[in-house]
Backbone as a chain_set.jsonl record, in Angstrom:
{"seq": "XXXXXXXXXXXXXXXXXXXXXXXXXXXXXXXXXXXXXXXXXXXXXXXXXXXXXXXXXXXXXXXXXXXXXXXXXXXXXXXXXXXXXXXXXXXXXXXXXXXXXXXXXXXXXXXXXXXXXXXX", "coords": {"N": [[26.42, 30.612, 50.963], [29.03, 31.074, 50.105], [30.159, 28.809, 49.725], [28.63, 27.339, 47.469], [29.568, 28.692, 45.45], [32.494, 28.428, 45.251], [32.544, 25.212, 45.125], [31.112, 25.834, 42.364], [33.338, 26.775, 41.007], [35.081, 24.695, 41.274], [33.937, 22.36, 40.191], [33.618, 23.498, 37.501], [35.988, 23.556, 37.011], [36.901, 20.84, 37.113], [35.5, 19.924, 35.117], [35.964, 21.334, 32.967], [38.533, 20.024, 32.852], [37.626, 17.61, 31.442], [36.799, 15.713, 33.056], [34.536, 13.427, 32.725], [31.776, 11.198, 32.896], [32.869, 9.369, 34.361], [31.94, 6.822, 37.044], [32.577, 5.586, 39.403], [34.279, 5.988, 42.47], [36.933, 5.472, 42.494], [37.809, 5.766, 40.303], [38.028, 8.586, 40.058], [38.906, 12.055, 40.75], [40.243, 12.711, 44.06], [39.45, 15.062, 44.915], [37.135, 15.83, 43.245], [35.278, 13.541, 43.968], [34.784, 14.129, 46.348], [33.729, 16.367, 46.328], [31.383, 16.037, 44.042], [30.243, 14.444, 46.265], [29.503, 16.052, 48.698], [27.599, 17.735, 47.3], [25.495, 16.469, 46.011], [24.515, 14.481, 48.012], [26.116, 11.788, 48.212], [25.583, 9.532, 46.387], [26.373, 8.571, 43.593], [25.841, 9.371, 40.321], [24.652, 10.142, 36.96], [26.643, 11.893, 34.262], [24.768, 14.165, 33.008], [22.524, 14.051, 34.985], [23.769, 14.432, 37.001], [24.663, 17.353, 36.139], [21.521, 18.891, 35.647], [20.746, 18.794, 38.608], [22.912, 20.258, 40.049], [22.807, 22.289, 38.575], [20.487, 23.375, 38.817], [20.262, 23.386, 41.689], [22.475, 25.725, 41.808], [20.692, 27.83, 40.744], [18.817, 27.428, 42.546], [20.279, 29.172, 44.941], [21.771, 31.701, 44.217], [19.149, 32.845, 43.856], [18.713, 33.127, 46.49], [20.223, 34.469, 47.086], [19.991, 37.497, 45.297], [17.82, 37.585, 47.056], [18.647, 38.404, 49.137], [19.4, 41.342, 48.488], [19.294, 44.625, 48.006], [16.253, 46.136, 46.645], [16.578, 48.06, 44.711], [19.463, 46.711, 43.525], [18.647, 44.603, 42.62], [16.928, 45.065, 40.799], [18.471, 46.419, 39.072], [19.813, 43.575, 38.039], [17.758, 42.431, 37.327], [17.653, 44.181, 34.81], [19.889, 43.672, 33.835], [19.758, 40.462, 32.657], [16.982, 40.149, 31.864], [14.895, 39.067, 29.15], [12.836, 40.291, 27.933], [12.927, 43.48, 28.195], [11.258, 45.659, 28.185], [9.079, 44.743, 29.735], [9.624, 43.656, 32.315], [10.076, 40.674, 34.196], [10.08, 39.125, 37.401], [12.656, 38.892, 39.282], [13.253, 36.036, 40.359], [12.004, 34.425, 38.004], [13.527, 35.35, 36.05], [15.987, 34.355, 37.01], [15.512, 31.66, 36.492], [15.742, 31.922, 33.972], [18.046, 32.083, 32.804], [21.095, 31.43, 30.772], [22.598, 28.418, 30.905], [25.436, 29.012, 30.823], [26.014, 31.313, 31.375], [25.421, 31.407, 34.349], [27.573, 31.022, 36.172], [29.176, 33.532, 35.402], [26.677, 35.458, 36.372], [26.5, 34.558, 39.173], [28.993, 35.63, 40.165], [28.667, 38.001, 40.097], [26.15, 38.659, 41.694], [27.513, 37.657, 44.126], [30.014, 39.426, 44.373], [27.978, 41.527, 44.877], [26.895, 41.61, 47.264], [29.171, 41.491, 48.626], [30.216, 43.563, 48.713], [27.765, 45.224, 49.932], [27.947, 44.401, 52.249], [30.326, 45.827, 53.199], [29.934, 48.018, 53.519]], "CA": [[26.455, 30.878, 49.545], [30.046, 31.14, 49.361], [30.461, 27.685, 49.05], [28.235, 26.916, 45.907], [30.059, 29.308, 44.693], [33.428, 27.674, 45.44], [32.001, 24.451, 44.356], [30.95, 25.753, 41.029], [34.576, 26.921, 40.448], [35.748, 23.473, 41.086], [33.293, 21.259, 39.141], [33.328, 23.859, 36.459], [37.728, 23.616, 36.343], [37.203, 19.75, 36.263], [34.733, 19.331, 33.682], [37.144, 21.815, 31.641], [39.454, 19.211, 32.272], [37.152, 16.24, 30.456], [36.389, 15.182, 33.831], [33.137, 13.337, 32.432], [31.111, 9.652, 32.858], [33.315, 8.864, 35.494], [31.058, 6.516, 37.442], [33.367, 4.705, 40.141], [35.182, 6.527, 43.769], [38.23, 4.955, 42.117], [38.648, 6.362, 39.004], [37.422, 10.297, 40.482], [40.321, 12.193, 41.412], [39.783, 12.944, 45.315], [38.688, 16.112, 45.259], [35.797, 15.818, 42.754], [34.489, 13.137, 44.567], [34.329, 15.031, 47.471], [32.58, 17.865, 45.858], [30.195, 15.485, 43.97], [29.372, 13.653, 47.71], [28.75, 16.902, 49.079], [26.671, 18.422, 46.925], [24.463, 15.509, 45.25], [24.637, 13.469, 48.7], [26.899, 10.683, 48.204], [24.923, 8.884, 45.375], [27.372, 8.579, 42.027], [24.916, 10.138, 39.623], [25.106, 10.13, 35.215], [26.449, 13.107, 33.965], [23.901, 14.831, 32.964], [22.137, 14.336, 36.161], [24.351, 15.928, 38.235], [24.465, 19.022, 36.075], [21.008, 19.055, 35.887], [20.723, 19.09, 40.607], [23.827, 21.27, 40.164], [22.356, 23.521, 37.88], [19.194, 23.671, 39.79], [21.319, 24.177, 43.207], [22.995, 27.108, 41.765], [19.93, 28.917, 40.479], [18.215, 27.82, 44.053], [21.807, 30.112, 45.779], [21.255, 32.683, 43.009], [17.951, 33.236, 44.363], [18.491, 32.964, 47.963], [21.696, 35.489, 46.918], [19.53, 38.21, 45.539], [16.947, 38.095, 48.53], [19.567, 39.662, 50.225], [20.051, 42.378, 47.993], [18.461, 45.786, 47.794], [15.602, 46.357, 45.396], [17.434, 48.67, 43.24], [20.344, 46.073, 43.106], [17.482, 43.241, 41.849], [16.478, 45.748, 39.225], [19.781, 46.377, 37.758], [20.173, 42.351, 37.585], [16.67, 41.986, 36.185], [17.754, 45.033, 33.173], [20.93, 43.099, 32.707], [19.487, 39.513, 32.726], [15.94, 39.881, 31.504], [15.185, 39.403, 27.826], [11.959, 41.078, 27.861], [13.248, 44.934, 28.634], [10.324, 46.78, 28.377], [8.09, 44.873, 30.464], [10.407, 42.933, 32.617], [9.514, 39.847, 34.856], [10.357, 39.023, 38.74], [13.54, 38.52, 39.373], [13.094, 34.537, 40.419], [12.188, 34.428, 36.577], [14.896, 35.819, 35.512], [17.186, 33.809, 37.051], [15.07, 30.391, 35.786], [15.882, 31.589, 32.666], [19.65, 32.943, 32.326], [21.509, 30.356, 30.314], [23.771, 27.539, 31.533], [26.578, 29.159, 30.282], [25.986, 32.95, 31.835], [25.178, 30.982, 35.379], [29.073, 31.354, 36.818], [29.012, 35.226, 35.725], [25.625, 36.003, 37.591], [26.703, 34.292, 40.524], [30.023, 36.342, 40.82], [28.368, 39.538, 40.111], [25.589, 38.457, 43.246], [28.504, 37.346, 45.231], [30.694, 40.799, 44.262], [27.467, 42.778, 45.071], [26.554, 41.109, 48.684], [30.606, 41.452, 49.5], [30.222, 45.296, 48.649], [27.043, 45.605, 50.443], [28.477, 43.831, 54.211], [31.315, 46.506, 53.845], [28.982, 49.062, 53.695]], "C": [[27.88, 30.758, 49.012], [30.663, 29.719, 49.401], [30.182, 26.725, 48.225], [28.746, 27.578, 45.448], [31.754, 28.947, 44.553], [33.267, 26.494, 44.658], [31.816, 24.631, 42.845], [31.694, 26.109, 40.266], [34.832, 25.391, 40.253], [35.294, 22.313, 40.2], [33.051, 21.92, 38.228], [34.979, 23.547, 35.59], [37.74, 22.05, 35.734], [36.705, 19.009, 34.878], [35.502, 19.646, 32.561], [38.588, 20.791, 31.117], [39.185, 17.837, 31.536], [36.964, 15.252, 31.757], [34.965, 14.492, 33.675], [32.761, 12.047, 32.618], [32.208, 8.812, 33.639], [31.99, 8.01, 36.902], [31.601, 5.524, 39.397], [34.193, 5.577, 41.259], [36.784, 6.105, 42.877], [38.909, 5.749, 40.712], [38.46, 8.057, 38.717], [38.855, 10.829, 40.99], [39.644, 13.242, 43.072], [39.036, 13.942, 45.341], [37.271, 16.838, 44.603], [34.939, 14.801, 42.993], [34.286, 13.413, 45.487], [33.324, 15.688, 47.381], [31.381, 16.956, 45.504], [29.268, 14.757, 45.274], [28.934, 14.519, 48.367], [27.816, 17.208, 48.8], [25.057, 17.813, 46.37], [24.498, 14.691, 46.417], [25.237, 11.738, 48.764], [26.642, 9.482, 46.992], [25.546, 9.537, 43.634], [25.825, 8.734, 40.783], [25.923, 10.293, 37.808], [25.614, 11.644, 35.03], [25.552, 14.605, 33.838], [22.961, 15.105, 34.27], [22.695, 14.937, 37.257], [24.837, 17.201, 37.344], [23.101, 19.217, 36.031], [20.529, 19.524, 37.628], [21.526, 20.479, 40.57], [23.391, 22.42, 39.803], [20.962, 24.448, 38.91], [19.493, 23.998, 41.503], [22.019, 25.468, 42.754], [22.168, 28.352, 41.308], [19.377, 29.1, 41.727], [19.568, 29.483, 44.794], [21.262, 31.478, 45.173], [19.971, 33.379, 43.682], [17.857, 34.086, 45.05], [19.383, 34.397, 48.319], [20.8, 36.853, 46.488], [18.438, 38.502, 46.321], [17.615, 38.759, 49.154], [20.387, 40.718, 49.93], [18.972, 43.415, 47.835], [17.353, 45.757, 46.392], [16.081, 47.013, 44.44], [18.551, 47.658, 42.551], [19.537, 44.676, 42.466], [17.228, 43.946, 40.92], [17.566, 45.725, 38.052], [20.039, 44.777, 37.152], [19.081, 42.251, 36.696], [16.851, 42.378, 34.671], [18.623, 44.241, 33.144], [20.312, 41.437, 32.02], [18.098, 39.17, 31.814], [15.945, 40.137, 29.961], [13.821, 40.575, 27.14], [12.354, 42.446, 28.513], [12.204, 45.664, 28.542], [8.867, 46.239, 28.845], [8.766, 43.133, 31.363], [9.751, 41.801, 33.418], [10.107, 40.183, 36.66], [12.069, 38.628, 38.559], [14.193, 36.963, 39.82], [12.517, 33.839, 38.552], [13.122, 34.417, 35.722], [16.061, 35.082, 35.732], [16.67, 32.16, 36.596], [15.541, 30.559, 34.35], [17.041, 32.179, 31.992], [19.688, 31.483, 31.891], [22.756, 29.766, 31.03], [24.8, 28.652, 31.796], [26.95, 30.694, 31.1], [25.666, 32.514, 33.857], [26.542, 31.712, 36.271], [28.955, 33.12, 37.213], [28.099, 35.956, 36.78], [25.974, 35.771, 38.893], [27.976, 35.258, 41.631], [29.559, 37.35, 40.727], [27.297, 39.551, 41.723], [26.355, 38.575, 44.195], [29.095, 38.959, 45.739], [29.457, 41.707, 45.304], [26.881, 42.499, 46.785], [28.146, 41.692, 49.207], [30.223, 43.012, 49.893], [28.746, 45.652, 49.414], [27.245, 45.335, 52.293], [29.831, 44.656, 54.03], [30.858, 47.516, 54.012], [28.302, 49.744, 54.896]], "O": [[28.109, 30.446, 47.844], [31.832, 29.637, 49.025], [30.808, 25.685, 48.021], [28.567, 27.258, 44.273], [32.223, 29.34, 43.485], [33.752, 26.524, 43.527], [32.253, 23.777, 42.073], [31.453, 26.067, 39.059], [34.786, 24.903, 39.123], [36.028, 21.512, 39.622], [32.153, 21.388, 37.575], [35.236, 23.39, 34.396], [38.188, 21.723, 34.635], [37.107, 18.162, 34.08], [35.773, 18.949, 31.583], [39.267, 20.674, 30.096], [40.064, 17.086, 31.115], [36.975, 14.04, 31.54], [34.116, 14.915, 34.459], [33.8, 11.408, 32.452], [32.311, 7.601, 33.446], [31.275, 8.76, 37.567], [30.841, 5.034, 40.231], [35.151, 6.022, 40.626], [37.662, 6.966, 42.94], [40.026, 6.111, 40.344], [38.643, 8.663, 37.661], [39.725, 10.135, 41.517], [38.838, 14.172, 43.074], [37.896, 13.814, 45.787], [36.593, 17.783, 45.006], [33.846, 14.854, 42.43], [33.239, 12.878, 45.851], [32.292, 15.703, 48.051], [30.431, 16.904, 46.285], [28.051, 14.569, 45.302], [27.864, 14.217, 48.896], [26.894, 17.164, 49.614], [23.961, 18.37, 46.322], [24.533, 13.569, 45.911], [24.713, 10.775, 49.325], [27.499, 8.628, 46.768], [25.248, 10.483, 42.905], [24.929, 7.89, 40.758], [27.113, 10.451, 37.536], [25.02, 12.547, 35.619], [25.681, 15.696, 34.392], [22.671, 16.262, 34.575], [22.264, 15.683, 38.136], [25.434, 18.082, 37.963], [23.063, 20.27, 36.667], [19.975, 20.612, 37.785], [21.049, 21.557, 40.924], [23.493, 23.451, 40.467], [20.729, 25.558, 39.387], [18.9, 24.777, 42.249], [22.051, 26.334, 43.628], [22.564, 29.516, 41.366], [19.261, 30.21, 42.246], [19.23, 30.658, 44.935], [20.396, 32.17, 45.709], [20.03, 34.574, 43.972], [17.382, 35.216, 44.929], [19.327, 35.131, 49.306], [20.792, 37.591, 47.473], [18.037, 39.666, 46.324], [17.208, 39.749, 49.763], [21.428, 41.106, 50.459], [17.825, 43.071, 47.549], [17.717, 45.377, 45.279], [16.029, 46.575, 43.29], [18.674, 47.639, 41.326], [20.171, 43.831, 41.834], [17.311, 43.324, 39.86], [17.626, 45.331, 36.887], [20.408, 44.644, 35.985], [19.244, 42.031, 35.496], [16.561, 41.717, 33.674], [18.412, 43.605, 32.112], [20.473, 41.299, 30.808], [18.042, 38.14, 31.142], [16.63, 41.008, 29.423], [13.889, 41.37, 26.202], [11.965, 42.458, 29.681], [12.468, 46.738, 29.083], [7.801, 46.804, 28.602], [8.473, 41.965, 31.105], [8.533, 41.954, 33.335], [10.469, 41.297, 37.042], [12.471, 38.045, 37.552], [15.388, 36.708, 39.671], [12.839, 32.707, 38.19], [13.432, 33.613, 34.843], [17.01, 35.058, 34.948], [17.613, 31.409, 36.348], [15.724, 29.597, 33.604], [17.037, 32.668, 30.862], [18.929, 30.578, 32.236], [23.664, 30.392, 31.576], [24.95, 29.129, 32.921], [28.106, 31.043, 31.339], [25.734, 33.481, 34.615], [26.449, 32.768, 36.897], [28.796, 33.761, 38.252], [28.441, 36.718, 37.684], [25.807, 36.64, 39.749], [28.047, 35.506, 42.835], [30.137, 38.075, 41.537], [27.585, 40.267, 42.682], [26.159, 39.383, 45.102], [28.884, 39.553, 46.796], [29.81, 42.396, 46.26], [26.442, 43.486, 47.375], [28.169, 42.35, 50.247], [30.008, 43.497, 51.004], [28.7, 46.882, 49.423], [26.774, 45.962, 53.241], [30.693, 44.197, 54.779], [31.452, 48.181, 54.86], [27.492, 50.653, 54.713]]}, "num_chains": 1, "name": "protein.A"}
């Protein structure tokens, strides 16, 4: 896990930098074609299509990230996350339907709450 989560630092810093419709090994700067060959398997992909995989790889993590968290600690994500509060869904719901944009946050709060649970 902790290296989609690595990953989604790095292809989130380059996009910030207008890293976009780059289609060519040549005109990628090394280390985001790395990341993109890792993660999308080596196949140069449209923009949009690799945030779409990406996106959909980091909710899969997300997932896989609270399976390995206590039921009380899935509840508190569901109250923060869920928009329906008074008759909440599953927590694989919940994370289908956080927005793009709130993706990063959830993942570091998962991450945070797995670290703090293996020192435990």
């Amino acid at each position: 896990m902790q290296s989609v989560f690595g990953a989604w630092r790095s292809l989130a810093s380059a996009l910030a930098l207008g890293v976009r419709g780059y289609r060519v090994k040549s005109d990628l700067p090394d280390n985001l074609y790395t990341l993109k060959r890792n993660l999308f398997g080596g196949a140069m992909k449209t923009y949009r299509q690799m945030m779409e995989e990406f996106d959909r790889k980091v909710r899969e993590e997300l997932t896989e990230g609270l399976r390995r968290c206590t039921p009380e600690q899935r509840g508190v994500f569901v109250k923060l996350y869920a928009k329906d509060k008074e008759n909440p869904p599953s927590f694989e719901r919940v994370v289908q339907s956080i927005p793009h944009k709130k993706l990063d946050w959830a993942m570091q709060q998962v991450q945070n709450t797995l670290d703090k649970k293996k020192r435990s």
